[in-house]
MIVEX-683295 format. One record per residue (C-alpha): x, y negated, z. Coordinates in steps of 0.2 Angstrom, whole numbers, plus 2048, in hexadecimal, padded with zeros to 3 digits. Layout:
N
XYZ ...
This chain:
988
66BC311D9 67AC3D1D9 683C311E6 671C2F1F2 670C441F2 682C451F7 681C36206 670C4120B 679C5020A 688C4A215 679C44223 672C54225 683C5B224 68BC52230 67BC5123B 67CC6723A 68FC6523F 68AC5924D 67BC66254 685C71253 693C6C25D 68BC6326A 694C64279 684C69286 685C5E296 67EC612A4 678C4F2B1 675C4C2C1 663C452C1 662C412D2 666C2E2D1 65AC202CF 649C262D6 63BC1E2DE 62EC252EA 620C1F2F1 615C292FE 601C282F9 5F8C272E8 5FCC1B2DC 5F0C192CE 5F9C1B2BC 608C1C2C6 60FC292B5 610C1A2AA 61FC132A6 618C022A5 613C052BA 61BBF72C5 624C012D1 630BF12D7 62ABF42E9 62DC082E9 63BC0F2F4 64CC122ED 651C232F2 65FC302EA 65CC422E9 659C4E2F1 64DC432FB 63DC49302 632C3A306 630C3F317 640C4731D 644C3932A 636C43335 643C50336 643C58347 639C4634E 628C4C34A 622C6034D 622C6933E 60EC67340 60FC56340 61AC52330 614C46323 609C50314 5FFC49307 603C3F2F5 612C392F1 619C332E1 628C322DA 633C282CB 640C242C0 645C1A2B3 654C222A9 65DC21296 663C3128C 677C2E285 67AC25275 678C33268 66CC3D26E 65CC40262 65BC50259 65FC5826B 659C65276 655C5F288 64FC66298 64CC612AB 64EC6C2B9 646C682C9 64EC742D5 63EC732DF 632C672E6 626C682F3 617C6E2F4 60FC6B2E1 60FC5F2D5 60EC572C6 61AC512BA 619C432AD 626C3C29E 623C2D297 60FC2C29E 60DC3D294 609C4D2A1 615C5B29E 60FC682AB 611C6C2BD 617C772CA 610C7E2DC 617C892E5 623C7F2EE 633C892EE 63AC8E2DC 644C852D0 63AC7F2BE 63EC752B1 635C6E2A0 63BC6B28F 638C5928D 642C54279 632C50272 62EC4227F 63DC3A281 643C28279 654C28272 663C1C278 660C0D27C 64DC0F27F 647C14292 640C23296 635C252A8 630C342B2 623C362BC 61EC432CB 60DC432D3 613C4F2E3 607C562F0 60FC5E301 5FFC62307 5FFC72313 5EEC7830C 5F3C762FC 5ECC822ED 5F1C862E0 5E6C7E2D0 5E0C8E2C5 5DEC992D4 5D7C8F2E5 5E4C9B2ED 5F0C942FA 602C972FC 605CA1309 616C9A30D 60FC8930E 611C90320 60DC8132E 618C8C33A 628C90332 62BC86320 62FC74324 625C6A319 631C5D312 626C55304 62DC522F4 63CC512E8 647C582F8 652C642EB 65FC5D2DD 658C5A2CB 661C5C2BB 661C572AA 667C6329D 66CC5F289 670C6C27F 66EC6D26A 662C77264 66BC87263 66CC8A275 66CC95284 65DC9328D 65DC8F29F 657C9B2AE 645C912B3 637C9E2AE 62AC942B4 626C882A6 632C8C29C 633CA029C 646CA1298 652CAB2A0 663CA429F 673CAE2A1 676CBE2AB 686CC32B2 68ACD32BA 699CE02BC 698CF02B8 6A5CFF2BB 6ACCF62C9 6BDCFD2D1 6C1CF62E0 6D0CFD2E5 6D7CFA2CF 6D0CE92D1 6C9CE82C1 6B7CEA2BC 6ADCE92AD 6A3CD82AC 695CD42A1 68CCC729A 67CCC3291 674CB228E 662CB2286 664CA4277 658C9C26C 659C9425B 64EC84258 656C7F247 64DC80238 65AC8E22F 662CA0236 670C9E241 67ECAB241 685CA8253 696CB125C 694CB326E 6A4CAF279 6A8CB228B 6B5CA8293 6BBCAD2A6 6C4C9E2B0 6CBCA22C3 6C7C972D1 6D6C8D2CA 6D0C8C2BA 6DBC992B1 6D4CA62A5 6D2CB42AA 6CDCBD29B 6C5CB8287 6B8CC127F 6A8CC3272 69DCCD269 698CCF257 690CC324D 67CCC0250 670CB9243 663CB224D 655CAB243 649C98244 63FC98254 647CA825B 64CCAD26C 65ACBC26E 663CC227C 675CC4278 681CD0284 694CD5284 69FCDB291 6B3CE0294 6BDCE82A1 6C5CD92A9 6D3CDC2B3 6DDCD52C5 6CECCE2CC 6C9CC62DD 6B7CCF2E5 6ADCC22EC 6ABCC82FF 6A6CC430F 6B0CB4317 6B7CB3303 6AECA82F7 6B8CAD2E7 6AFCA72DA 6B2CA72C6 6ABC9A2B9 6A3CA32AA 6A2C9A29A 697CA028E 699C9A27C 690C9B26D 697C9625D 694C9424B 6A1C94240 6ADC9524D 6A7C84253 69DC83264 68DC82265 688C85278 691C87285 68BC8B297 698C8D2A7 68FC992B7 699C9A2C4 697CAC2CC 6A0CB82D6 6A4CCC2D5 6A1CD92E1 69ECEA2E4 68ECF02F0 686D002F5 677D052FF 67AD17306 67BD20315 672D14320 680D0631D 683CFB313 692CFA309 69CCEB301 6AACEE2F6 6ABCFF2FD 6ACCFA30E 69DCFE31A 697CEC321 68DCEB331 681CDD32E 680CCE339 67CCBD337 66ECB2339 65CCB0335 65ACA032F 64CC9432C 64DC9031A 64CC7F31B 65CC7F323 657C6D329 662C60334 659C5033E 654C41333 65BC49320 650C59322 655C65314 65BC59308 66EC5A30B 67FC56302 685C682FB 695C64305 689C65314 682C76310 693C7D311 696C75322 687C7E327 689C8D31E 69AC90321 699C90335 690C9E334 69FCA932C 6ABCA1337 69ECA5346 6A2CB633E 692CB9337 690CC0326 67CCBE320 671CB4320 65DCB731E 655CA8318 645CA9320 633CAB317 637CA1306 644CA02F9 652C942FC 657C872F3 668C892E5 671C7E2F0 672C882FE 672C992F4 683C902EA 689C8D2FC 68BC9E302 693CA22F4 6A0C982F6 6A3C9B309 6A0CAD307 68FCAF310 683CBE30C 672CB8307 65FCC330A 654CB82FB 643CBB300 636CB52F3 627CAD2FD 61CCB330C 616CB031D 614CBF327 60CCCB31E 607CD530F 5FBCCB302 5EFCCE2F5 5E7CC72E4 5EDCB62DE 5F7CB52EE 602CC22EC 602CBE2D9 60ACAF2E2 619CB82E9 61BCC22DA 61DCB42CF 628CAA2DB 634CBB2DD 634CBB2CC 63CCAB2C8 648CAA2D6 650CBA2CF 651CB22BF 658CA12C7 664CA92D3 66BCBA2CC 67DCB42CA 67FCB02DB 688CBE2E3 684CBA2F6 672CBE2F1 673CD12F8 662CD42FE 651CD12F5 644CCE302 630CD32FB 62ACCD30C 62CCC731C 622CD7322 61ECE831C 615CE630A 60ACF7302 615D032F7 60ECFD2EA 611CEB2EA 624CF12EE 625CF82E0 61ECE92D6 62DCE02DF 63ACEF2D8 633CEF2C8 638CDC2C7 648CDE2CE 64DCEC2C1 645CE22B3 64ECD12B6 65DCD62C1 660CEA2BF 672CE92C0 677CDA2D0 67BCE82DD 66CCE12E7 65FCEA2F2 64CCE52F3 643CE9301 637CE130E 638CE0321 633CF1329 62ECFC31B 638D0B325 632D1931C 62FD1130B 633D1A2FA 635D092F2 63FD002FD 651CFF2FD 653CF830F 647CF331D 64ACEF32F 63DCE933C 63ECD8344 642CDC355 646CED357 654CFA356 653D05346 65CD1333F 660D1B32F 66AD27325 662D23314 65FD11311 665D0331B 65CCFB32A 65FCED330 658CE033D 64FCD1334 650CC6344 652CC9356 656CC0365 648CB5364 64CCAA374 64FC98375 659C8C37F 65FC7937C 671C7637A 671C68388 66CC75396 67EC7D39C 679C873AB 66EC813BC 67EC7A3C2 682C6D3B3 67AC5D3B1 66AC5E3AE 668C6B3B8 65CC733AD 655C813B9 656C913AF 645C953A5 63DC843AD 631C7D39E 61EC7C397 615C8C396 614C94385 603C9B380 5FCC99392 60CCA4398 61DC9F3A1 628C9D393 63ACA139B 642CA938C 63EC9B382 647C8D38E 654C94391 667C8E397 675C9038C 67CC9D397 66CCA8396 66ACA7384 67ACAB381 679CBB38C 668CBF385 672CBE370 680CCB378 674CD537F 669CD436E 677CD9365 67FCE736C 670CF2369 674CF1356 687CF2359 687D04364 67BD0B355 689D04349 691D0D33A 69DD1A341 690D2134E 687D2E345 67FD32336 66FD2833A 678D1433E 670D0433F 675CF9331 675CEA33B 66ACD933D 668CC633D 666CBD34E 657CB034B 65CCA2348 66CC9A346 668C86346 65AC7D353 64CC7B345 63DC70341 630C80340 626C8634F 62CC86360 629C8D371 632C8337E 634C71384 638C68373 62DC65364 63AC71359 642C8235A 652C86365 654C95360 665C91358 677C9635C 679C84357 670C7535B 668C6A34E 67AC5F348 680C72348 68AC6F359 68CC8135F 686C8836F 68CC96379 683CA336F 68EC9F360 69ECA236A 695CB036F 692CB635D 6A3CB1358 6ACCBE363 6A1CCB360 69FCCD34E 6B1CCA34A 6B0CDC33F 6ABCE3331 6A3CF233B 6AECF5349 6B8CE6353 6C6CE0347 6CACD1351 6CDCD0364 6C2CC136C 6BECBB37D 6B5CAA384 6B0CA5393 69DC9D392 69BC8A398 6A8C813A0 6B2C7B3B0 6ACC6C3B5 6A2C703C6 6A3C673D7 6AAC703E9 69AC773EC 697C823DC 698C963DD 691C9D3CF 692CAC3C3 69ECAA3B5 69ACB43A5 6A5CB9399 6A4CC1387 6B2CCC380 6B7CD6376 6C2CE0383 6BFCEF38E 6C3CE439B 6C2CD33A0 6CCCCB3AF 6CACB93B5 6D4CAB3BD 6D4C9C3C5 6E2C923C3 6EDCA43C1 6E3CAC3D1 6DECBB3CB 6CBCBB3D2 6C8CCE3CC 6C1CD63BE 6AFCD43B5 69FCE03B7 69DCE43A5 68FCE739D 685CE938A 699CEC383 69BCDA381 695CD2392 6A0CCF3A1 69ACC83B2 6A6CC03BF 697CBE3D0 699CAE3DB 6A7CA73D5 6ACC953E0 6B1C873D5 6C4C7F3D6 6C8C703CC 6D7C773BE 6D8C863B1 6CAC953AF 6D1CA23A4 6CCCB439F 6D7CC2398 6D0CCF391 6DBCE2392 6D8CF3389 6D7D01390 6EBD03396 6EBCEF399 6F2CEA38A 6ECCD7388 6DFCD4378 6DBCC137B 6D6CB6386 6CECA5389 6CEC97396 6C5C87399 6CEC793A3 6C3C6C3B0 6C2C5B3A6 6C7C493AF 6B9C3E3AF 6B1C3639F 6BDC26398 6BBC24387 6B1C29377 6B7C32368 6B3C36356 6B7C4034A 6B1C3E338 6ABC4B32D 6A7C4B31A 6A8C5430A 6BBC59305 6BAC4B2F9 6B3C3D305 6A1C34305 699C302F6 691C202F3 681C282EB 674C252F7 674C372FC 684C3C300 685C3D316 694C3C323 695C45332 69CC3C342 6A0C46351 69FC39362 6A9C40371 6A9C3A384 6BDC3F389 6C7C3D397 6D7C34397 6E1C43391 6D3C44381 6CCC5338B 6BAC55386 6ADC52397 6A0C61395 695C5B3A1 694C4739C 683C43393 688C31391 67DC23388 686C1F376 683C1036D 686C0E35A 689C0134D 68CC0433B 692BF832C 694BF831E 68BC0330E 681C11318 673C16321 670C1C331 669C2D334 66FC31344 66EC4234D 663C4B35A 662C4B36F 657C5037D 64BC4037E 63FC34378 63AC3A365 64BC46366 655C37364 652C34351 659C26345 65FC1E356 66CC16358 66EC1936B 670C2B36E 679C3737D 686C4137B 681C52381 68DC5F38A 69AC51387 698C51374 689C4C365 68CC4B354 681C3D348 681C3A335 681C2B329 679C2A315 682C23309 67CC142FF 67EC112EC 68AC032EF 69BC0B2F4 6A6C02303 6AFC02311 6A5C09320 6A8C07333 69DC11342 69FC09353 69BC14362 69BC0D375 696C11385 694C08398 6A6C0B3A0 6ACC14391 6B9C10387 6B3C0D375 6B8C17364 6B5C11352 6B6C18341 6BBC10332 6B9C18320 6B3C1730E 6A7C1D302 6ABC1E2EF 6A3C1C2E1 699C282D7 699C232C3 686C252BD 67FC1F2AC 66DC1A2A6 669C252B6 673C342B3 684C3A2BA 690C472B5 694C4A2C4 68AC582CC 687C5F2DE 692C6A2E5 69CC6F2D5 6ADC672DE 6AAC6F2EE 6B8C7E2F3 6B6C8F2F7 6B8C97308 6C6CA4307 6CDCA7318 6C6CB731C 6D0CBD30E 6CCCCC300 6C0CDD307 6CDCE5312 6D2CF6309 6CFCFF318 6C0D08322 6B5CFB32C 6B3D08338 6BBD19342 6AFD27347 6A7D26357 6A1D3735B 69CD45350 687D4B34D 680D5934F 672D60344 663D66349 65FD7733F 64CD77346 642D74355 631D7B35F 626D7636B 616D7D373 60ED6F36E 60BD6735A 617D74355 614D70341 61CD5D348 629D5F350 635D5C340 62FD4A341 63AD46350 648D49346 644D44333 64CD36332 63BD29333 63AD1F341 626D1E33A 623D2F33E 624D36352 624D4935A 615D4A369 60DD58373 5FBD56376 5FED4C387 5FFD5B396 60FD5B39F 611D6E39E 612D6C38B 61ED5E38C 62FD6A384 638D6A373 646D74370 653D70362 65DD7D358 66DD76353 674D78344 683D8234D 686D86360 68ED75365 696D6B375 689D5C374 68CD5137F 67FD42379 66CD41376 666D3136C 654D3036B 646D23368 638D26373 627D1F36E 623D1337A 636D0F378 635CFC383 628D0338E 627D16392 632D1F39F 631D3139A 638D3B3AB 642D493A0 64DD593A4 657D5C396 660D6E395 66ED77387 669D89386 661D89395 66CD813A1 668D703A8 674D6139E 668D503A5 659D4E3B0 653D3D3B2 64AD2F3AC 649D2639B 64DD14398 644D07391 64BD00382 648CF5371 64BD06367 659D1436B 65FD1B37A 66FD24380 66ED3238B 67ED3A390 67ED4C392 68AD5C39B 693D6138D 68DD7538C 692D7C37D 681D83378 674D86369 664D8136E 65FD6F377 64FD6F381 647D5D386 63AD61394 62DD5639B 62ED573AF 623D493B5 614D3C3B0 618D2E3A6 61BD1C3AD 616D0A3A3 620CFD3A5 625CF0396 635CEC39B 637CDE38C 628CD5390 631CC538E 634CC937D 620CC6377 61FCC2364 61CCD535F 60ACD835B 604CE5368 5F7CEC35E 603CF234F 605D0534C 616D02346 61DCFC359 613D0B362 61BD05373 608D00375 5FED0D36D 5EED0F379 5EED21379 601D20381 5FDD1438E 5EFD22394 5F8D31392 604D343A0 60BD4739B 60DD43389 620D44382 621D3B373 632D3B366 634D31357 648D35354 653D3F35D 668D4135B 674D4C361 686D49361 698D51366 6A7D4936C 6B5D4A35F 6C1D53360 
């Protein structure tokens, strides 16, 4: 008897010792599924004869291949269901385990082992189920099951509501499992994961506190939120372990000993001053691993690894400062599908980084995913090429109510939770447009609760004048502030297809020529590459002569819209959006160059840049205008070492060279300073005819894998016989591919864009098209040839991935590098002063007297007006102290449509008479420097209406908030009408 109690007693001993020092793991689930699109009747038990089902890997949405062939309208929706058979590891019984579905679209329902576990809807976040109870040990086979609808009109079950970003317009509805999955295993004193839906866990929260740039050193904390499912009390010691990007320690520590009782759930925290470290940055991915250990009698119990990164932000001032260093945003607006031709969203992680990371080498530093959360993998990819992120929650265009903006609350909710350690995450987005005070701060309030201490601000598109906000910006036009940032949520909303140069470029795409949008010519939205890039410089300098450095009221910046051609709602000649800098296969147009050379700063130009738009390759009869962008104060151009004069230069950036004739050799552009000293320069050589193809082959850092998901990207070439690209060939190329892959293709101007086939053009002498991976590993070869060309071929191999019983240890992205060539925050100032404000003391007016402080309170929501006679049209300003002002900035209301005729006079004597111009927010109007004390803007003539932006048409013209419409203005010819006004001296 003695001897059976002692054997028992050594069972449940070692079986403790064993829970106890499990080593958690955490698989790759994606392996190993099946889909099939429709109903299935009792499709959830395992028993179901799913022989004939497809074979897919995820991420896989089931209808992905419609990428960018079908209009987004058009897309596949309905029932689809999904499978897979899998077995747990040998040794696994008394065990904790959880799956995470990092999203699926739009709802559905999820079965183990023909036994319903719950369900999800909103199509976006991240969730997860604790499934021990239902699971078979090894060797017995376990099944799950989703029943997944991607209906647009879907609504939620105990509501009836529908999702408002179930959006036909602008959220591509890739239908599915099109995100990663995971399977965790844990013992069952744990740290629980960061899925609040389901399973209403928090995880681990990391954050730095008393951060010292210029020391390099920082306090970092930690807190994990644990729970005991043993029987007894555990006393638990929390440790922190801090490992470098090359896996050194960077510092060891833990708290005191914690008793945390059967059934319970604690939040455990400790922090210390950690020393010598790298600040994650713009352009400098430095991540750390962060293991956080609990252990029981020394032993490990847990251990969880976030990888996460350091920095310091700020919000003051009208700027925006990281690690101490004022950052002018600029970047990109981008569709958060993020989507390429045939493969949709669901893309290698590698592949996010290509994307991801053209944007900071385009010199771009945010990115605003547009409308919905995006997924981890992109969010992890900006992290490690050191891309700022804005994280909106879920919306369409405007404010909601009831169970729909219970909706967005929820969804805000749990991507803070999931996402809180990523620190490219800067900006919390409550809403696409302006939301009620009251529903921003419900949006705060969950931000303080769940992430108080991330340095990140919450705010909303608009909301200028907004207590609750901490940011805002309009979508189109110029804002200003010297409290809370303002920054443009997306502008420069024109279109254009890559394959159209200019009118003198095969295909000879007249300029503007295409289908009418809405009834109405649609120029801006077909344009030439030319064009469109003139139109981004044009766009942009708006923002950059309002930057950091030119008053006390600056713009903060903004994001272009958008950077990749996407499959969401379009306006030109195409079934997609070509909005982009970069086509579809992220082959870049002119506007990216464009971009490139002006954004090369933090604030102010830090980089010299010039390039020279299109190409060289013309015939005899061509004379045409070359245009230039640069960074220079001048720009001269050459024709094989003629000098053919200097550029007219306009919008700071812009350089024109007027009828130019074309000579077969070498264009180049020099751009000078001031005294001639050379900054940069650029040139673009005439290319021989087209002789033979070329590719190039591009995969992740550590070659294809042969998972049935991994992709490889092949650039084809048409060259001359020096290996010179031809800019202007559009030559037919025919592919064949062998050996373990798929083909996926790429994307041209043509029949169904050219998807999936085999057969597509070059376009501008260059395409790109991609191949999937098959579970079978192998040596692959891609053919490419075309008529009277001489023909290219790639040869390469995939490798094997090791996967067991349908899980693999290897998971996405984990061995993929960070981007680091931007280098640490530079110590310095972004920026140098510009010129030096004067204050205004007070002002009056004959007219609305008790309002005249309104046109220069700082709120752009708020205006100055006399009551609409000329004769009261006058405001006169007290400055602050007598000054030599030799500036006005204002924002007139009615600022892209009214010309005000004004006379402006400094203590009495005349400085400016003239007209105002039209503009998408601020005005410059130079003035006689006088050295005076009072300012006096006077009226001296009727109003004139004339919208001088109507190509730019997706404003609504009823909206107080853009009173460049407002009836009573278009009526009112003697009416002067202020919303801000600055003045400013020349420094000495």
């Amino acid at each position: 008897m003695k001897k059976a109690l002692l054997y028992t007693a050594l069972i449940l001993f070692n079986t403790a010792l064993f829970s106890q020092e499990f080593k958690r793991e955490k698989y790759n689930f994606n392996s190993d599924w099946k889909l099939k699109a429709g109903d299935s009747k009792n499709a959830e038990l395992p028993a179901f004869n799913d022989n004939y089902w497809k074979k897919v890997t995820l991420p896989h949405a089931y209808n992905q291949e419609e990428a960018f062939e079908k209009d987004i309208e058009h897309l596949t929706t309905g029932i689809v269901w999904y499978r897979k058979k899998f077995k747990l590891p040998k040794g696994i019984k008394n065990n904790k385990v959880f799956i995470e579905f990092e999203g699926i679209r739009q709802a559905g329902v999820v079965y183990v082992n023909g036994q319903k576990i719950g369900h999800h809807e909103n199509g976006v976040m991240a969730f997860g189920f604790d499934i021990s109870n239902l699971l078979k040990p090894y060797p017995q086979e376990n099944c799950i099951a989703l029943r997944i609808d991607n209906d647009w009109k879907y609504k939620e079950q105990a509501t009836g509501a529908p999702y408002q970003w179930n959006n036909i317009n602008f959220n591509a509805n890739y239908g599915g499992i099109p995100k990663n999955v995971f399977l965790h295993i844990t013992g069952k004193l744990y740290q629980t994961l960061p899925l609040y839906s389901n399973l209403k866990t928090t995880g681990v929260y990391i954050y730095p506190s008393q951060i010292n740039i210029e020391s390099e050193n920082a306090v970092i904390n930690v807190e994990s939120q644990i729970k005991n499912e043993f029987d007894t009390p555990k006393t638990v010691t929390f440790e922190v372990v801090i490992e470098d990007l090359e896996g050194n320690q960077k510092a060891v520590f833990s708290g005191n000993k914690i008793l945390i009782q059967p059934n319970e759930t604690q939040t455990i925290k400790v922090h210390q001053l950690v020393e010598k470290l790298h600040f994650w940055s713009w352009g400098y991915g430095y991540l750390y691993n962060v293991k956080t250990i609990l252990k029981i009698d020394g032993k490990t119990a847990d251990e969880v690894v976030t990888r996460t990164g350091f920095r310091k932000t700020d919000f003051k001032d009208g700027q925006f400062w990281l690690n101490d260093r004022v950052l002018q945003l600029k970047g990109y607006a981008q569709r958060t599908s993020n989507e390429w031709p045939a493969i949709g969203m669901s893309v290698p992680a590698w592949l996010s980084d290509f994307s991801n990371k053209m944007i900071v080498e385009g010199n771009g530093n945010l990115v605003r995913w547009m409308h919905v959360t995006p997924w981890k993998q992109d969010i992890e990819s900006c992290d490690r090429v050191g891309l700022l992120q804005a994280m909106p929650a879920g919306d369409a265009e405007k404010d909601a109510q009831g169970d729909t903006w219970k909706q967005r609350v929820n969804l805000m909710r749990d991507a803070i939770i999931y996402n809180r350690n990523n620190p490219s995450i800067i900006f919390y987005e409550s809403g696409n447009e302006s939301i009620s005070e009251t529903h921003m701060h419900e949006m705060k309030s969950l931000r303080n609760t769940y992430d108080p201490f991330g340095g990140r601000a919450i705010g909303s598109r608009e909301m200028l004048d907004s207590r609750e906000a901490e940011y805002g910006g309009e979508m189109l036009y110029i804002n200003k502030s010297a409290g809370k940032p303002l920054w443009a949520t997306e502008y420069s909303r024109d279109e254009g297809l890559r394959k159209y140069w200019d009118e003198f470029s095969p295909p000879y795409h007249k300029e503007g020529d295409g289908p009418l949008y809405r009834g109405n010519p649609a120029e801006a939205y077909n344009h030439n590459q030319d064009k469109h890039a003139i139109e981004n410089i044009v766009r942009w300098y708006d923002y950059y002569r309002e930057r950091p450095g030119t008053g006390k009221r600056v713009s903060s910046g903004g994001v272009n819209i958008i950077f990749s051609d996407s499959n969401t709602h379009h306006r030109g000649e195409v079934n997609y959006r070509t909005s982009g800098e970069v086509d579809a296969m992220r082959i870049p147009k002119d506007g990216f160059w464009s971009h490139r050379v002006m954004w090369d700063g933090w604030v102010d130009i830090e980089k010299h840049r010039t390039h020279i738009m299109g190409h060289w390759n013309y015939s005899d009869s061509v004379t045409k205008n070359i245009y230039v962008v640069s960074t220079a104060s001048k720009v001269e151009l050459f024709i094989n070492g003629s000098s053919q004069g200097f550029g007219k230069r306009s919008s700071e950036f812009l350089f024109t060279f007027e009828n130019i004739k074309w000579k077969s050799g070498t264009l180049k552009a020099i751009g000078y300073d001031e005294n001639g000293t050379i900054l940069s320069e650029d040139s673009k050589s005439t290319s021989g005819e087209p002789y033979a193809i070329k590719l190039k082959l591009n995969t992740n850092p550590n070659g294809l894998t042969a998972d049935g998901a991994d992709t490889a990207l092949v650039d084809v070439e048409t060259v001359d016989t020096e290996g010179n690209r031809c800019p202007i060939s559009n030559n037919m190329i025919s592919f064949t591919l062998e050996g373990p892959a798929d083909w996926l293709g790429g994307i041209a101007l043509g029949p169904k864009n050219y998807i999936l086939s085999k057969e597509i053009p070059v376009e501008n002498g260059i395409n790109r098209v991609m191949i999937q991976s098959m579970i079978k590993s192998g040596k692959i070869k891609i053919s490419a040839s075309s008529k009277g060309l001489q023909s290219a071929e790639l040869i390469f191999e995939s490798k094997p991935i090791e996967t067991s019983n349908g899980l693999s240890k290897q998971l996405p992205g984990t061995d993929l590098p960070s981007y680091l060539k931007r280098g640490q925050t530079p110590k310095t100032s972004s920026y140098t002063l510009k010129r030096k404000p004067v204050y205004i003391l007070n002002a009056v007016s004959p007219s609305n007297n008790n309002d005249t402080y309104k046109s220069y309170d700082d709120n752009e929501l708020t205006e100055w007006r006399n009551d609409g006679n000329i004769n009261t049209g006058t405001i006169t300003y007290t400055l602050a102290k007598a000054s030599i002002v030799n500036e006005m900035v204002v924002k007139l209301t009615g600022w892209r449509s009214k010309i005000y005729p004004i006379r402006i006079l400094a203590d009495g004597q005349e400085v400016f008479k003239g007209n105002t111009t039209q503009s998408l927010g601020y005005i410059t109007i130079p003035l006689k420097p006088i050295l005076a004390e009072k300012i006096t803007i006077e009226l001296i003539g009727i109003n004139t209406e004339k919208d001088n932006f109507s190509k730019i048409t997706e404003v609504d013209p009823t909206k107080e908030l853009d009173l460049f419409k407002d009836k009573t203005s278009v009526d009112a010819s003697g009416q002067l009408r202020i919303v801000e006004i600055e003045f400013y001296e020349k420094i000495d």
